[in-house]
N, C-alpha and C positions, 0 to 999 in steps of 0.2 A: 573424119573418123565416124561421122553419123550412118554412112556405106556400109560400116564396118558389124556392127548392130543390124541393118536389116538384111544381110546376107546370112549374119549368125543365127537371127530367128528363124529366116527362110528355109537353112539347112535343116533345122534342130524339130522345124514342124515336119521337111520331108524324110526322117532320119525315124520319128516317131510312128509317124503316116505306114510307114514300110515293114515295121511289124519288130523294128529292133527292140533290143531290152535297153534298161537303163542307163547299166554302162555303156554299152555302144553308143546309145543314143548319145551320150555325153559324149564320149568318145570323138565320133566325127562332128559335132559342134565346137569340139576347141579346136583340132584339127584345121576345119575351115572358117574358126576365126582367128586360130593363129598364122594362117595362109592369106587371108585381108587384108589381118594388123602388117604382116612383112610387104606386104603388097604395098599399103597405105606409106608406110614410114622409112621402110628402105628401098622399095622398089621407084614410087613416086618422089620420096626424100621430102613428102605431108607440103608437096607443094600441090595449090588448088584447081591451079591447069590442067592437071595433069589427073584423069579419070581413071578410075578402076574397071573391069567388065569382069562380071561373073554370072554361072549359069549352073543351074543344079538342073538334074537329069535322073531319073528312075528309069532303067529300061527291064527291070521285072528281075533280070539277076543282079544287078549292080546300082548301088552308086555314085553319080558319077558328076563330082562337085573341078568347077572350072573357073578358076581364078588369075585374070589379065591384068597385067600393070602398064605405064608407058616408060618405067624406068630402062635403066643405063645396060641391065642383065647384068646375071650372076654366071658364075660355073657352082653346080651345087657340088661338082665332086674336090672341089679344092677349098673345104668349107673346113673352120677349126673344129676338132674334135671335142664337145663342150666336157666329154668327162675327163679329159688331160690334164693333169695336177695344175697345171698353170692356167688351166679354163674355169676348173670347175665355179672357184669365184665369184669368175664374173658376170655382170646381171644381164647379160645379153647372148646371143649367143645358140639357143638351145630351140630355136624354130621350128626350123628344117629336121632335125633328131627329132623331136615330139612329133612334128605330124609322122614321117617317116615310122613313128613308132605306134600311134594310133590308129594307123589308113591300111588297109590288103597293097597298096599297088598307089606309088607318087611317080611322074611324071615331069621331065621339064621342058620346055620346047622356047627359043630366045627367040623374038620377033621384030627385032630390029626396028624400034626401039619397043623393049618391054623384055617382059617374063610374063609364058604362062603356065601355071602348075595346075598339073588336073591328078585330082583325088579319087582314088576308088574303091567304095568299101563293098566287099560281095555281102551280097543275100542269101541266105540260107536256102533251097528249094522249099517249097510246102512239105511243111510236118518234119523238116529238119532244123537242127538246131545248130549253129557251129560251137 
């Protein structure tokens, strides 16, 4: 879980660095530490072999946060719906919804063995705001 902490501050300085406001800035910091944490504890299932890769990216319009597991994969499209009377609940669950909810643009791609999810939050052009 220590991974998990210097990927969240990594983002959270390039996220800052890029000219975002507040919220945002927060915004893709939970995003891609709640993209870690599912990395770390479902993805790997918090066994110590087993390594995370992540790589943050500024390419001037975007961006563009890249988080690898060596787990088993998922299908993110056959995921439970957390706000369904029988989900809401319960205390797990709402990962993939929240980033999905904070990010422009998630991504998933299965690597045999792994998940990797890439994040993308857009930049404003200069003097725009979104």
């Amino acid at each position: 879980m220590d991974s998990v902490g210097v990927v969240e501050s990594a983002a959270e300085k390039m996220a800052a660095g890029a000219g975002l406001d507040e919220d945002e800035v927060f915004h893709v910091t939970m995003a891609v530490r709640e993209a870690t944490v599912n990395a770390v504890l479902h993805g790997n299932e918090y066994d110590p072999k087993r390594k995370i890769e992540g790589s943050l990216e500024n390419t001037g319009n975007d961006l563009v946060f890249i988080v690898a597991d060596e787990g088993h994969g998922f299908d993110p499209d056959h995921l439970p719906n957390p706000l369904a009377p029988e989900n809401v609940l319960k205390s797990s669950g709402r990962g993939i919804f929240l980033i999905r909810s904070l990010m422009d643009e998630v991504h998933f791609r299965q690597l045999h063995p792994g998940t990797e999810l890439t994040l993308v939050k857009h930049l404003a052009p200069a003097g725009e705001k979104t």
